[in-house]
One Martini backbone bead per residue (centre of mass of N, CA, C, O) as a GRO file, in nm:
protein
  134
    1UNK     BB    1   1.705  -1.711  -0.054
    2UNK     BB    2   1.608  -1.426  -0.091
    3UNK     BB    3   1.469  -1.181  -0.327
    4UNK     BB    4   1.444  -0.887  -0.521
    5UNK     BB    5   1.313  -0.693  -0.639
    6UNK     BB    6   1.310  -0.666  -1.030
    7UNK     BB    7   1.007  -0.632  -1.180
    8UNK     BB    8   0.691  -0.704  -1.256
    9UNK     BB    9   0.641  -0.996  -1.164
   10UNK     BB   10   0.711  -0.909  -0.848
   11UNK     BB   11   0.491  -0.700  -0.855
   12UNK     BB   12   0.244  -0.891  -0.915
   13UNK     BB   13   0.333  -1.126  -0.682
   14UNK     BB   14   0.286  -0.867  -0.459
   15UNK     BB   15  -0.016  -0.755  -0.521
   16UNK     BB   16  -0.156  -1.023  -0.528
   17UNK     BB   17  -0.085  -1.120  -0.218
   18UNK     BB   18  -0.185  -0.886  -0.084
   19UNK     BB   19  -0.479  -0.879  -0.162
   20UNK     BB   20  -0.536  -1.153  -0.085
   21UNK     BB   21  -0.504  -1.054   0.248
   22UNK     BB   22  -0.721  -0.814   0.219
   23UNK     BB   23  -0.977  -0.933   0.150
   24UNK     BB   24  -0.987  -1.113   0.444
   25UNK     BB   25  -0.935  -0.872   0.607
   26UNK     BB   26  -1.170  -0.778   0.892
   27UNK     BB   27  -1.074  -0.461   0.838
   28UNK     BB   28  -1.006  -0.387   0.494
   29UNK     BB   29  -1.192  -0.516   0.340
   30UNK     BB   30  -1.473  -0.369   0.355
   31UNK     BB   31  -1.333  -0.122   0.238
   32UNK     BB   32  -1.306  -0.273  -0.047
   33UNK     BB   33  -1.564  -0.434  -0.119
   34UNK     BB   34  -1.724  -0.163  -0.131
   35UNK     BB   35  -1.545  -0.034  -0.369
   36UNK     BB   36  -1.478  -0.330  -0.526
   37UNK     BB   37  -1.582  -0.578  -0.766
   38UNK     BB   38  -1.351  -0.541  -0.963
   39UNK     BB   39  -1.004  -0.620  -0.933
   40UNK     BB   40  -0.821  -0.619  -1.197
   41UNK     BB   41  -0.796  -0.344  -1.255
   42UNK     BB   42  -0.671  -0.252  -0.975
   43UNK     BB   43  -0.442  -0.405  -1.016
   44UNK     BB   44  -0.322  -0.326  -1.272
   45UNK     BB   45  -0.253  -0.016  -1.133
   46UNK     BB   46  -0.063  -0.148  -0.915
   47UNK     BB   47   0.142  -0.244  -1.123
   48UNK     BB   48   0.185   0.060  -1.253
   49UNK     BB   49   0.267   0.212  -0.969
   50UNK     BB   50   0.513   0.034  -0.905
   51UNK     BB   51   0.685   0.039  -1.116
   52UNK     BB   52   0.741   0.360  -1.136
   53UNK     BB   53   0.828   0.361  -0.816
   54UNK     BB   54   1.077   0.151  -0.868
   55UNK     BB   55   1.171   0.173  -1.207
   56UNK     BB   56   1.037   0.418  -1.409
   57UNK     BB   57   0.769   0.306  -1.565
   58UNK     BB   58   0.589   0.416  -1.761
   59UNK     BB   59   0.216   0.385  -1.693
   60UNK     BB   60   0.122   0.604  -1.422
   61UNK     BB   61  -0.213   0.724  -1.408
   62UNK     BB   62  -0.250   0.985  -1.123
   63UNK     BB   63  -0.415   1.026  -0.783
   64UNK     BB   64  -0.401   0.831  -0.504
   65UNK     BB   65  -0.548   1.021  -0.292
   66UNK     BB   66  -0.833   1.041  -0.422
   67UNK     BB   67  -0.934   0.754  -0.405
   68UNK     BB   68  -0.900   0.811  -0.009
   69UNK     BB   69  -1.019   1.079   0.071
   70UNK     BB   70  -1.338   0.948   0.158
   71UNK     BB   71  -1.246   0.717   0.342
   72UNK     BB   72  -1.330   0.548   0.627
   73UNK     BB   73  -1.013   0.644   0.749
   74UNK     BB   74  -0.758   0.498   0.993
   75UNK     BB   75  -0.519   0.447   1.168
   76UNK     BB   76  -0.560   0.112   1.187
   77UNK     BB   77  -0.615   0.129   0.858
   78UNK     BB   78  -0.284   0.194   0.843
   79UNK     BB   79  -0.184   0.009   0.977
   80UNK     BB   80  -0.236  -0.285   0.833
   81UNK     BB   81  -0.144  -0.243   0.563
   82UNK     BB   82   0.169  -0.206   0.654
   83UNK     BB   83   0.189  -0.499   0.783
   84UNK     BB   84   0.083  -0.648   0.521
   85UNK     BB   85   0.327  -0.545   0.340
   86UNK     BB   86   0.533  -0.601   0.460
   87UNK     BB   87   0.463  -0.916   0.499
   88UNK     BB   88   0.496  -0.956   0.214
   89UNK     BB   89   0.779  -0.881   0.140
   90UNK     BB   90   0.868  -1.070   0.424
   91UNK     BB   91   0.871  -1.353   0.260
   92UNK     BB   92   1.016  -1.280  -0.048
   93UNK     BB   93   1.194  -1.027   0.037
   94UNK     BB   94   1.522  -0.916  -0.020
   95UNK     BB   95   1.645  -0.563  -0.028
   96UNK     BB   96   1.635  -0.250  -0.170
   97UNK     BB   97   1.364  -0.266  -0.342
   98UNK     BB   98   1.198  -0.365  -0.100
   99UNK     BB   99   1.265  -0.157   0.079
  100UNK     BB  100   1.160   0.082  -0.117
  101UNK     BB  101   0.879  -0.028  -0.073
  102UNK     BB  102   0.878  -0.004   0.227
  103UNK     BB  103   0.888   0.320   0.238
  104UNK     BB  104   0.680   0.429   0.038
  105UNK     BB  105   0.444   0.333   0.210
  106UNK     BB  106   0.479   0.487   0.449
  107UNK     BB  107   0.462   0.744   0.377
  108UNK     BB  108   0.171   0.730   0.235
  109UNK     BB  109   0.039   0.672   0.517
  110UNK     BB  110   0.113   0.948   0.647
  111UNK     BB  111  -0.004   1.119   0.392
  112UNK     BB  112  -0.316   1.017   0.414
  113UNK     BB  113  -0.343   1.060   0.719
  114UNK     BB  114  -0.338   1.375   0.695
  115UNK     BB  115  -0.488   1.481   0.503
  116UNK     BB  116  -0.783   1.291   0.597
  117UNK     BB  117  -0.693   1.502   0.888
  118UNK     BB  118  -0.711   1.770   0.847
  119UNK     BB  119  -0.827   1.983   1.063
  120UNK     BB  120  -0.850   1.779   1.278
  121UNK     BB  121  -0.798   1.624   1.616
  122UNK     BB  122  -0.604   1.464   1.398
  123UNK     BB  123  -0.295   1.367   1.319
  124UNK     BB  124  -0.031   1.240   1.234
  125UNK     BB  125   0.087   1.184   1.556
  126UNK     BB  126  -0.156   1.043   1.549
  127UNK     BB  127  -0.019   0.761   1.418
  128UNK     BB  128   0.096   0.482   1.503
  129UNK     BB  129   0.349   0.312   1.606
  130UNK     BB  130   0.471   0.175   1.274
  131UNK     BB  131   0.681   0.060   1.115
  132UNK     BB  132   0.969   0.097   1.007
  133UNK     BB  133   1.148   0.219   0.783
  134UNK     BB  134   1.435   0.143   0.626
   0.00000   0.00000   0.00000
């Protein structure tokens, strides 16, 4: 039986394993590898995020659409990312703060994806029907 996100641990073995995913993913990773050359600070960063956000951990400053809103980010790099995370999530885990893992992710997406096209011909309902958060 999967058991639930926990602790930090299971925040760093999600963070670590989502992203050796990403690293590898045909349409995400050139848009990370083109801006992220040490991977670390990255990770530790996103182990920051989710802890702060699953846990209320603080230690996680910043401003995470930030360094998002110039990425040439469309529909599909939002539907990716998000099958790969929750694929990362539904392999080990599973449970409450599981699921608020992937609520708050989905959120995240379709929220930067608004943000990054307002204004333009694309709005937020033109990101294609993908994984309904729990």
């Amino acid at each position: 039986m999967k058991k639930d996100i926990e602790n930090i641990d299971d925040i760093q073995y999600l963070v670590n394993t989502f992203y050796d995913k990403v690293r590898v993913d045909p349409l995400l990773g050139p848009v990370f590898h083109a801006r992220i050359q040490d991977w670390q600070p990255h990770l530790e960063i996103m182990y920051r995020f989710w802890n702060a956000a699953l846990f209320g951990v603080r230690g996680y400053v910043g401003n995470p659409f930030a360094r998002h809103a110039a990425l040439p980010l469309e529909a599909e790099h939002f539907e990716q990312w998000i099958n790969l995370f929750y694929a990362t999530i539904d392999d080990q885990f599973q449970g409450l703060i599981a699921d608020e893992a992937k609520r708050r992710a989905m959120i995240m997406a379709h929220t930067f994806y608004g943000r990054i096209h307002a204004g333009k011909e694309k709005a937020v309902h033109d990101l294609p029907a993908i994984r309904k958060a729990p």
